[in-house]
Structure formats: C-alpha cells, structure tokens
NUTISE-463354 format. One line per 3 residues: their letters; for each residue x, y, z of N, C-alpha, C. Coordinates in nm, 4 decimals, padded with zeros to 6 digits. Example, Ala and Ser with C-alpha at 12.3 -4.5 7.8 and 13.67 -1.06 7.14 Angstrom:
BEGIN
AS = 01.3190/-00.5690/00.7800/01.2300/-00.4500/00.7800/01.3200/-00.3300/00.7800  01.2850/-00.2250/00.7080/01.3670/-00.1060/00.7140/01.2900/00.0030/00.7870 .
***
This chain:
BEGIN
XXX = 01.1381/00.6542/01.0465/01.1140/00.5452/00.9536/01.0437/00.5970/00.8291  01.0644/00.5073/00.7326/01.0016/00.5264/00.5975/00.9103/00.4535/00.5592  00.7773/00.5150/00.5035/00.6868/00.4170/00.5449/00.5888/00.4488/00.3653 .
XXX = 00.6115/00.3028/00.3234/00.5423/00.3385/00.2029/00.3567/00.2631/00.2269  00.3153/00.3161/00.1712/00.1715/00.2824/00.2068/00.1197/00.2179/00.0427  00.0214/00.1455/00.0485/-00.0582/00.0657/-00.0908/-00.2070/00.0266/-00.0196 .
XXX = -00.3030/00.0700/-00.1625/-00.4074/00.0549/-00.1506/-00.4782/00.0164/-00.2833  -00.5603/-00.0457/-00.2841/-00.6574/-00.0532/-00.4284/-00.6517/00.1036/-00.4597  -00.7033/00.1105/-00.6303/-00.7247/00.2779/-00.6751/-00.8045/00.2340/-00.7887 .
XXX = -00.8275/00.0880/-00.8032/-00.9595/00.0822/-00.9493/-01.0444/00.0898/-00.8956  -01.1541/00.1576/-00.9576/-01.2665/00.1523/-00.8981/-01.3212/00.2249/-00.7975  -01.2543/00.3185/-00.7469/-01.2260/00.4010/-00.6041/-01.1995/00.5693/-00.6768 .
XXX = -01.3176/00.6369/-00.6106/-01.2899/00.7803/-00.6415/-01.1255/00.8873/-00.6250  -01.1168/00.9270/-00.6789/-00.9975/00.9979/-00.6142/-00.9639/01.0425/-00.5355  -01.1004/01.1418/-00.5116/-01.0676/01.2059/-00.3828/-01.0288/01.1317/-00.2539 .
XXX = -01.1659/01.0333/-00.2389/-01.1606/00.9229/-00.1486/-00.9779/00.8733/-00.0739  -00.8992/00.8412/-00.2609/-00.8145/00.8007/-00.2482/-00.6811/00.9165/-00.1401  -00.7009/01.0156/-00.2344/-00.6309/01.1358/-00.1705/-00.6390/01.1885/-00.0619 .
XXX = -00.7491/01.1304/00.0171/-00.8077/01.1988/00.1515/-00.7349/01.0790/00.2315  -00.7568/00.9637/00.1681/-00.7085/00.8428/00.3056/-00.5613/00.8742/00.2616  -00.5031/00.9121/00.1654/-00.3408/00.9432/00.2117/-00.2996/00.9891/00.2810 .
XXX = -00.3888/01.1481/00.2875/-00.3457/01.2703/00.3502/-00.3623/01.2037/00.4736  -00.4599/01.1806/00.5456/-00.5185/01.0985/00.6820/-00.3851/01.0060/00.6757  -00.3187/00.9196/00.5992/-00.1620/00.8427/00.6502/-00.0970/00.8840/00.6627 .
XXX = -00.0408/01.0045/00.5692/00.0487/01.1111/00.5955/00.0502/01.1616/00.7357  -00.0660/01.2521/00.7141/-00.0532/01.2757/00.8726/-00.0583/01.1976/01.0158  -00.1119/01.0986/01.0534/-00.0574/01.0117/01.1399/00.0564/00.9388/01.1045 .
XXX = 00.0875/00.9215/01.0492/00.2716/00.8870/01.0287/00.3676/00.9718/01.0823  00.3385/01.1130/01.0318/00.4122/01.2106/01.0517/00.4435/01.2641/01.2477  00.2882/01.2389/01.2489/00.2846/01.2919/01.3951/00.3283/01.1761/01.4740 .
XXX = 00.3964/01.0763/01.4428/00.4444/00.9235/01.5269/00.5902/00.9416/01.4968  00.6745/01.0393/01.4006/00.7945/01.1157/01.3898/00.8150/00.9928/01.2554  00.7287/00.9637/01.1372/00.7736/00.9151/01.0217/00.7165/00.9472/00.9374 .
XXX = 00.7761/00.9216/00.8216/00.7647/00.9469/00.6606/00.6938/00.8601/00.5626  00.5236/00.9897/00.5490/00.5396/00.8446/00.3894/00.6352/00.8507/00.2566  00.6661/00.7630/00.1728/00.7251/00.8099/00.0840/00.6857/00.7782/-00.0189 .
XXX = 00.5666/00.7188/-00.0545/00.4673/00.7294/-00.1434/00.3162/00.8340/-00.1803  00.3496/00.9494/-00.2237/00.2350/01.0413/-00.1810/00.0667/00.9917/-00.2807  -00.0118/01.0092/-00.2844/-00.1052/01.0104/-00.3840/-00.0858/01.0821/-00.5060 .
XXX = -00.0933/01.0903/-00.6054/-00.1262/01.2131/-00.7113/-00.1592/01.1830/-00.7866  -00.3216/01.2648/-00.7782/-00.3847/01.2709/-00.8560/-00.3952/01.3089/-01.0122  -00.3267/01.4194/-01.0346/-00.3431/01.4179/-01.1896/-00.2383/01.3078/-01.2334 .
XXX = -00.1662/01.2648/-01.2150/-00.0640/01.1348/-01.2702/-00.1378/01.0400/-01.3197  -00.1881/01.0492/-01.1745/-00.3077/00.8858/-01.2071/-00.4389/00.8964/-01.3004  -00.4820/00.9918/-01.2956/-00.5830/01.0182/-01.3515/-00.5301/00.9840/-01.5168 .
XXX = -00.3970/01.0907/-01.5937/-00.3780/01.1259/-01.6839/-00.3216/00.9953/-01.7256  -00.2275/00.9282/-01.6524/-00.1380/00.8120/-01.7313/-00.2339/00.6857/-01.8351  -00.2397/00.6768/-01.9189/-00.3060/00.5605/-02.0056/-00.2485/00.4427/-01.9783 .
XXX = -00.3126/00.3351/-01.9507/-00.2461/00.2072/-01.9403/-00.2079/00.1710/-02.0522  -00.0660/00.1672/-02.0686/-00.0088/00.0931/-02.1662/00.0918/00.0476/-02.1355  00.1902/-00.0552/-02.1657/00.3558/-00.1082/-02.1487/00.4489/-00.0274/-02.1166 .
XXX = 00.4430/00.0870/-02.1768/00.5221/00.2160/-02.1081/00.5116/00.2776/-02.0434  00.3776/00.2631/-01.9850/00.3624/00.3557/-01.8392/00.3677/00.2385/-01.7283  00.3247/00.1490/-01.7642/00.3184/00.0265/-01.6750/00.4758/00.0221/-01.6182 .
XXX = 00.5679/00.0180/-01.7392/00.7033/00.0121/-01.6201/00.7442/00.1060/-01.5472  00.7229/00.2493/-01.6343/00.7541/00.3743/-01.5020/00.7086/00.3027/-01.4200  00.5334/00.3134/-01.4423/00.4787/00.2753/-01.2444/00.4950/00.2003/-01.1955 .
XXX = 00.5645/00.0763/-01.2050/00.6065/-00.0252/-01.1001/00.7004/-00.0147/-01.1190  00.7691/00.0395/-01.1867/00.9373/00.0732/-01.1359/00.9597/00.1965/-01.0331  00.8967/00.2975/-01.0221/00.8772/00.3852/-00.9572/00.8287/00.3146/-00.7919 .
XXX = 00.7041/00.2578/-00.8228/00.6786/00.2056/-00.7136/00.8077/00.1049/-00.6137  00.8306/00.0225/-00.7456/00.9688/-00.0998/-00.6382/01.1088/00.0305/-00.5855  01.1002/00.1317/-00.6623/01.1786/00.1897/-00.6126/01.1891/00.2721/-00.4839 .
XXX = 01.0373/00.2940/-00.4675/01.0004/00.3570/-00.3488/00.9786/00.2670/-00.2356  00.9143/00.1495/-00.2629/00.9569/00.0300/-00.1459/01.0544/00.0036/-00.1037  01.1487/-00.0150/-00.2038/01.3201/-00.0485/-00.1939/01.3845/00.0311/-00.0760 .
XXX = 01.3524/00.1901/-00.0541/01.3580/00.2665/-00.0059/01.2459/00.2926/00.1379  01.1993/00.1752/00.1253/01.1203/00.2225/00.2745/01.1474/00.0945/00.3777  01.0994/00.1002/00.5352/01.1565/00.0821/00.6196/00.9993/-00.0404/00.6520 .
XXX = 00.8906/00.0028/00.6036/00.7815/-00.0718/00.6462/00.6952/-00.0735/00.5415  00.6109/-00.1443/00.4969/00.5010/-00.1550/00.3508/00.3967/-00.2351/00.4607  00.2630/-00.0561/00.4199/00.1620/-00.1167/00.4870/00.0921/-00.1304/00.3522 .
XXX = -00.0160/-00.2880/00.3307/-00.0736/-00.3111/00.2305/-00.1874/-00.2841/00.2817  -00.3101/-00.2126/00.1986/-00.4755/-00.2490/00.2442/-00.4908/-00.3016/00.1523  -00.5800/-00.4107/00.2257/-00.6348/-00.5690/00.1443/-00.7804/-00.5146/00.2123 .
XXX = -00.8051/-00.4296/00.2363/-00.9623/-00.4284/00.3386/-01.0608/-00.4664/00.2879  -01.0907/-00.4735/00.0934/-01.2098/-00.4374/00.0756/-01.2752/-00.6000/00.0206  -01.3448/-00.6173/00.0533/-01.4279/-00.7362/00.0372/-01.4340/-00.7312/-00.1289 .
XXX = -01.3939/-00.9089/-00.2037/-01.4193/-00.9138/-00.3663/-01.3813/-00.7544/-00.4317  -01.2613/-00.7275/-00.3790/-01.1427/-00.6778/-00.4669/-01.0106/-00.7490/-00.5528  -01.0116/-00.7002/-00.6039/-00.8624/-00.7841/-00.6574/-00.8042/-00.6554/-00.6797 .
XXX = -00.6443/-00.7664/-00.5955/-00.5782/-00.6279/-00.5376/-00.4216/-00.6953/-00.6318  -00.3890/-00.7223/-00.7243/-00.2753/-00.7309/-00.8385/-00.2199/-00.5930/-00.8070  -00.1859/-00.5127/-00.8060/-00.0726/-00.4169/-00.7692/-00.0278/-00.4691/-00.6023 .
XXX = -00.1399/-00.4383/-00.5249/-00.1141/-00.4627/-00.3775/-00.0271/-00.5707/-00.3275  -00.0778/-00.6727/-00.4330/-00.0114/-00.8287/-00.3600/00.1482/-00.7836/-00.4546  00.1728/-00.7167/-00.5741/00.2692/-00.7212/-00.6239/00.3615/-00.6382/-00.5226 .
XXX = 00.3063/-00.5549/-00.4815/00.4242/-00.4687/-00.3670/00.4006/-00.5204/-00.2700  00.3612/-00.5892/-00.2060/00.3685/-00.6722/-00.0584/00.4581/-00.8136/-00.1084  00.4625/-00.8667/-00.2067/00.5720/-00.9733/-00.2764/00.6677/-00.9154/-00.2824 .
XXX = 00.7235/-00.8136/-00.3155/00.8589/-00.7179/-00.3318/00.8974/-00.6572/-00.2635  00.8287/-00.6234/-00.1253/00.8463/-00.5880/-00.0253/00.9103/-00.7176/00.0922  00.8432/-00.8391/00.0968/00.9125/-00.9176/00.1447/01.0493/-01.0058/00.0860 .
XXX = 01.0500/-01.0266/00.0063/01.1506/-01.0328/-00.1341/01.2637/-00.9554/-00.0734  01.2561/-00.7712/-00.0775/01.3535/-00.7452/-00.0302/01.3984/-00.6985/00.1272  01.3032/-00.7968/00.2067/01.3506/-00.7981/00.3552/01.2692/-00.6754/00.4432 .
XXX = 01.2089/-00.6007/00.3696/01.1330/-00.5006/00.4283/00.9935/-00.5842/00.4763  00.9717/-00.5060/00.6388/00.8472/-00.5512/00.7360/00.7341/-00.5100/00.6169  00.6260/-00.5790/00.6457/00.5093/-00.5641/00.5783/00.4063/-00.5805/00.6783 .
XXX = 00.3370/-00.5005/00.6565/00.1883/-00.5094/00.7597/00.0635/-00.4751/00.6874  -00.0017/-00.6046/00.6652/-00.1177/-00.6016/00.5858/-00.2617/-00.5721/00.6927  -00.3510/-00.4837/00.6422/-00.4802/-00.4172/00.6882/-00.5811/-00.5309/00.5563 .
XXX = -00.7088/-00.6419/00.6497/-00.7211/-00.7185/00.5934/-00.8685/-00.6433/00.6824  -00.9359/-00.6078/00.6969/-01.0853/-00.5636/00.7899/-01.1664/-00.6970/00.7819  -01.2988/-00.6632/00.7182/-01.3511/-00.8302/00.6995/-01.3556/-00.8363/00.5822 .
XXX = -01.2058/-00.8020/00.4792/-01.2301/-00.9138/00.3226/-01.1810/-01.0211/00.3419  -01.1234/-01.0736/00.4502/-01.1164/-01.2649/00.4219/-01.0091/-01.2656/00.3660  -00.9314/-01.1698/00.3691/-00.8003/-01.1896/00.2643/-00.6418/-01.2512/00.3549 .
XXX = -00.7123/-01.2606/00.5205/-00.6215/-01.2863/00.5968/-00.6420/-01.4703/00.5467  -00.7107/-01.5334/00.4722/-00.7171/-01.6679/00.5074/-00.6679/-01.7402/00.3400  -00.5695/-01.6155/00.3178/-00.4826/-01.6934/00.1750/-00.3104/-01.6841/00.2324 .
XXX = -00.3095/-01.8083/00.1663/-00.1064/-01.8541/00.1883/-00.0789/-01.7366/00.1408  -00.1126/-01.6654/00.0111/00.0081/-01.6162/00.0128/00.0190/-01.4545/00.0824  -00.1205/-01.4181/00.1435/-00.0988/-01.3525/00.2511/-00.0397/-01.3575/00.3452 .
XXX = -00.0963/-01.4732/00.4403/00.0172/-01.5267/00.5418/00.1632/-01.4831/00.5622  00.1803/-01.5707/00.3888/00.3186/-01.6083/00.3778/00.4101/-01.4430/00.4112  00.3265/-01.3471/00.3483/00.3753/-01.2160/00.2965/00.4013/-01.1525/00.3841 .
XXX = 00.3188/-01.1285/00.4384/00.2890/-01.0057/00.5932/00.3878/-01.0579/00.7581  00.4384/-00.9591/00.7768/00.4503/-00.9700/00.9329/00.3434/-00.9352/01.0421  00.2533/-00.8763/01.0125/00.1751/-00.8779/01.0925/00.0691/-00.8083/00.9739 .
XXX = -00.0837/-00.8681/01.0221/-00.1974/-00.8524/00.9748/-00.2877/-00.7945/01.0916  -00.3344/-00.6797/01.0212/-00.4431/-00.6042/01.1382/-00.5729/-00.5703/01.0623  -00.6737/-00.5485/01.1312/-00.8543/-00.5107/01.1007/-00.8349/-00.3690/01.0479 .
XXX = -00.7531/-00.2534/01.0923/-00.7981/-00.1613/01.0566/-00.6747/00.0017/01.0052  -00.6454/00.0309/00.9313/-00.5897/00.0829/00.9041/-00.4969/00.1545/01.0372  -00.5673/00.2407/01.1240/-00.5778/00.2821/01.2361/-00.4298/00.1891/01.3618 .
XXX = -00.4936/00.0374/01.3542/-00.4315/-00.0596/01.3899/-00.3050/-00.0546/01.3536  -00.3119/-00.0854/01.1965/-00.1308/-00.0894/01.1178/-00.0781/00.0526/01.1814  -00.1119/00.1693/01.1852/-00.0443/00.2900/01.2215/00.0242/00.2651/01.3563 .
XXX = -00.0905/00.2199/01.4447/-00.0175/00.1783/01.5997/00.0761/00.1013/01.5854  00.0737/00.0345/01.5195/00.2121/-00.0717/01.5035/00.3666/-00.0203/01.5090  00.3491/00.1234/01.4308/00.5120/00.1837/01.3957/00.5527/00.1939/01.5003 .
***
C-alpha cells in the first residue's frame, strides 16, 4: 500500500518534523508499505509563500494523495489550525481514498467536518500505523 502521511509544519521545528517522518517511513516500511510523501527540508525551508509556489505545493500534494491507497492526517496538536491538513483529508475523501485521522487530546475528533472526513480516528500516531 501507498501511504501518504500529513501533519502541521507552521510553527514546528524541522528537524522535529523530519524525524517524525523518518519514524513513519520506517514503520510503514517494515508493515511491507510505502510512504509517498517524504519530508524535505530544504524545499520547505527555501519556498516563499506566494501564488506560485502555493500551486506547485498543493498540486504536488493532491497529486501524491491521488496516488495513495490511505491518508493518515495528524490533527494531534491542541489550538492548531491545521488548513493544509483538513485540505488533504477533504481531497482525500473526495477522491475515495481511506483516511485515518490521529486526533490525541486536541478535541478535533468533536468537529462534523472531521467526522464527516475520516474513516477511522485514533489517539496516537502509533495507533493509525496499526491500522494498515
């Protein structure tokens, strides 16, 4: 299986970010699946928000969902706003792909349009992995 992964990244160190990939990567891998969203860092770091990078990256992104088999979202973090996250967990169900949202205790399991989104909602990252 193909397994694209999403997480907050404002506000959140890089490394941090790059370490919990590698940590998905590798339990994915060792369950015999694929992420197909990697981290990278200088991209992210370097890209300027503007209208033209904005569509690469969510075109890039819907393209890599389009292409995957499961979209795990983390919603974990308490008074985040997660506007990319909910945008690929909307486009992910949209185009028929399972979604499994990681909600820990931000309370984010007790909005419709979570609900509505996810096939299954779990506490802990760890959790969504057991799922595959």
């Amino acid at each position: 299986m193909k397994i694209y992964y999403c997480r907050a990244m404002d506000g959140i160190d890089n490394n941090t970010i790059s370490q919990e990939y590698t940590y998905v990567r590798v339990q994915i891998n060792a369950k015999g699946h694929c992420l197909i969203n990697d981290f990278n860092v200088d991209s992210y770091e370097t890209l300027a928000i503007t209208e033209e990078n904005s569509k690469k990256v969510v075109h890039g992104n819907i393209s890599d969902i389009a292409k995957s088999d499961i979209v795990i979202v983390n919603l974990s973090m308490p008074n985040h706003s997660y506007i990319g996250c909910v945008g690929e967990m909307i486009y992910a169900k949209q185009m028929g792909i399972r979604v499994i949202v990681i909600v820990g205790e931000s309370g984010n399991d007790k909005h419709f349009w979570t609900l509505y989104h996810s096939d299954c909602i779990t506490n802990s990252l760890d959790e969504a992995i057991a799922l595959l």
